[in-house]
C-alpha positions as CSV (number, residue, x, y, z in Angstrom):
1,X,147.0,55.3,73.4
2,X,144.1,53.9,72.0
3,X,140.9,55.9,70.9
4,X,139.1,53.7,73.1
5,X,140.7,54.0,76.3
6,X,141.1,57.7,75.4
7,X,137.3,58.0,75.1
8,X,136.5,56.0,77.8
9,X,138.4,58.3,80.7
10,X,137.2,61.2,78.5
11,X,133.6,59.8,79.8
12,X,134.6,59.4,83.1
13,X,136.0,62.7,83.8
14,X,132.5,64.1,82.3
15,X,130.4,62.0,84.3
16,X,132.9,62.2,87.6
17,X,132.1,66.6,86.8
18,X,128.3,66.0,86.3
19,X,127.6,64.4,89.9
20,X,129.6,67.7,91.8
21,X,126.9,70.6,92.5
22,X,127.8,73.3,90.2
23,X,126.6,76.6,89.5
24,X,122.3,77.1,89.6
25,X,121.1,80.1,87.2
26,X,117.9,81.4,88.3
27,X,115.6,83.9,86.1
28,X,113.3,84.4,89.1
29,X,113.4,87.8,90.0
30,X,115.0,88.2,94.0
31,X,112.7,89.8,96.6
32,X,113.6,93.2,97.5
33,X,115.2,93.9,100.9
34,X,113.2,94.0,104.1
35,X,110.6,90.9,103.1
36,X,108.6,89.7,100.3
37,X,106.2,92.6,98.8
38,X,102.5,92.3,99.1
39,X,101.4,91.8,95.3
40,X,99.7,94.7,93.7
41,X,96.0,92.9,93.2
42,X,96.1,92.3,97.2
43,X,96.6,95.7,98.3
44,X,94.8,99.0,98.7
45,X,96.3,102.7,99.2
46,X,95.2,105.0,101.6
47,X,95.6,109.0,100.3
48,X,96.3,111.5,103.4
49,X,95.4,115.2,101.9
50,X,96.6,118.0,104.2
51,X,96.1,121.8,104.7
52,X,98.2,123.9,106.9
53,X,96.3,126.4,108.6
54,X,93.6,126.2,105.9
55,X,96.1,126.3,103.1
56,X,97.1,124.2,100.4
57,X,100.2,127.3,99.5
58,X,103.7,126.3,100.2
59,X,104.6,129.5,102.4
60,X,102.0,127.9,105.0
61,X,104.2,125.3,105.5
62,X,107.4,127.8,105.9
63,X,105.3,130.0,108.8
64,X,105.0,126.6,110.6
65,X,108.9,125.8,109.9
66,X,107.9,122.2,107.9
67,X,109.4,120.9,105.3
68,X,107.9,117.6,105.6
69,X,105.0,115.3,107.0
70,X,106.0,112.5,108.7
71,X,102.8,109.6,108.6
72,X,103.6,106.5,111.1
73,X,100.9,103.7,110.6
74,X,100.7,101.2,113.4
75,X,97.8,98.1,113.4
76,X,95.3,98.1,115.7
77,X,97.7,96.6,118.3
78,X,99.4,100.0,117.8
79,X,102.3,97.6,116.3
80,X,104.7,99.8,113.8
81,X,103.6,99.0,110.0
82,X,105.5,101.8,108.1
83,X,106.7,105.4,108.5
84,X,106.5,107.6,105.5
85,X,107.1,111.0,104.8
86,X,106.9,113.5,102.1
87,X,107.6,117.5,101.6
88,X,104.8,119.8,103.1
89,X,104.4,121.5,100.0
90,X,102.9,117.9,98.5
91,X,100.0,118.7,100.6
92,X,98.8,114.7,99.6
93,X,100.3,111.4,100.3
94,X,99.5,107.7,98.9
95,X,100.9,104.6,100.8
96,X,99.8,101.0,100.0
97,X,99.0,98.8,102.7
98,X,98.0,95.3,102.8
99,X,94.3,94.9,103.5
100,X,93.3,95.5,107.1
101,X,93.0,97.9,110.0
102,X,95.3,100.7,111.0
103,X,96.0,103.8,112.8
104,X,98.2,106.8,112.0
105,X,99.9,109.7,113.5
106,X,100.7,112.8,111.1
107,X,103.3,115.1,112.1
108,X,104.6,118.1,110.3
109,X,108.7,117.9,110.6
110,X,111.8,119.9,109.9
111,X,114.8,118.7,108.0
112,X,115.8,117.3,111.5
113,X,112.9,115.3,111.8
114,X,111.9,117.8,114.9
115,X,108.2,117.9,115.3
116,X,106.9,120.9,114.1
117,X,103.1,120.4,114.8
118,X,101.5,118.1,117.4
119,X,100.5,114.7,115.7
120,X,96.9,114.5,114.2
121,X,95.7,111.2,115.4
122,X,94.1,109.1,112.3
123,X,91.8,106.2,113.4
124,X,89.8,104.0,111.6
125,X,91.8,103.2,108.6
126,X,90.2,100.6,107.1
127,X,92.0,99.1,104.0
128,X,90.5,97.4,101.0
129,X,92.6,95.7,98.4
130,X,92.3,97.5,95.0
131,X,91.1,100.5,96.5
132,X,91.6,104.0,97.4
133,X,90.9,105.6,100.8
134,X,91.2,109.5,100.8
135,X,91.1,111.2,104.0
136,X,91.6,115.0,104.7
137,X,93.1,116.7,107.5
138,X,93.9,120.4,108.5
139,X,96.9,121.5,111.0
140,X,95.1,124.4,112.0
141,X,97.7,127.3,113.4
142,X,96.9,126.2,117.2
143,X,99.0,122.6,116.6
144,X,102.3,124.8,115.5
145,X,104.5,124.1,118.4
């Protein structure tokens, strides 16, 4: 066989591989589950502080049964945004939020999510990107169910 009929289906095969799709290595970085995240720059945090009964001390927490808060923020159409939680004995929560307008409900839970308190209703959350809203709340001993 000559050299130039052995280069020439040499190129072909090359060129016949080069026009099928092939494999596509990205460096991107993929979006995490559940949507694209807001970036950092664009969003603020709101802070929820908490006493129970007028106490920031974790056995507080134990006479109401909690071990957790459970915080659901809607929009102002009362549309679900996000449910967080964290342990009582936290007595402070941060959650980023895109910038806008909310409402919450804070509930003190068990380890069954079984509401332990009534829900302290949270209005007015008004969210400013790369900033900090703190608010307060008590669960004064009357909202132990």
């Amino acid at each position: 066989m000559s050299s130039f009929k052995l280069f020439a289906g040499l190129a072909g095969c090359v060129l016949a591989v080069a026009g099928l799709p092939g494999c596509y290595v990205s460096t991107e970085p993929l979006p995490p589950p559940g949507g694209t995240p807001v970036p950092a720059a664009q969003t603020g945090t709101v802070t929820v502080s908490w006493t129970v009964a007028g106490s920031h001390s974790p056995p507080a927490c134990s006479q109401f049964g909690a071990d957790d808060i459970e915080l659901v923020i809607t929009d102002r159409a009362n549309r679900p945004v996000t449910t967080v939680s964290a342990p009582c004995t936290d007595f402070s929560l941060r959650v980023p939020l895109p910038p806008g307008n909310y409402e919450a409900l804070a509930t003190l839970i068990d380890t069954r999510s079984t509401a332990m308190s009534t829900s302290l209703p949270l209005h007015d959350i008004a969210i400013v990107p790369a900033s900090d809203l703190t608010i307060d709340i008590d669960f004064p001993s009357t909202s132990k169910l």
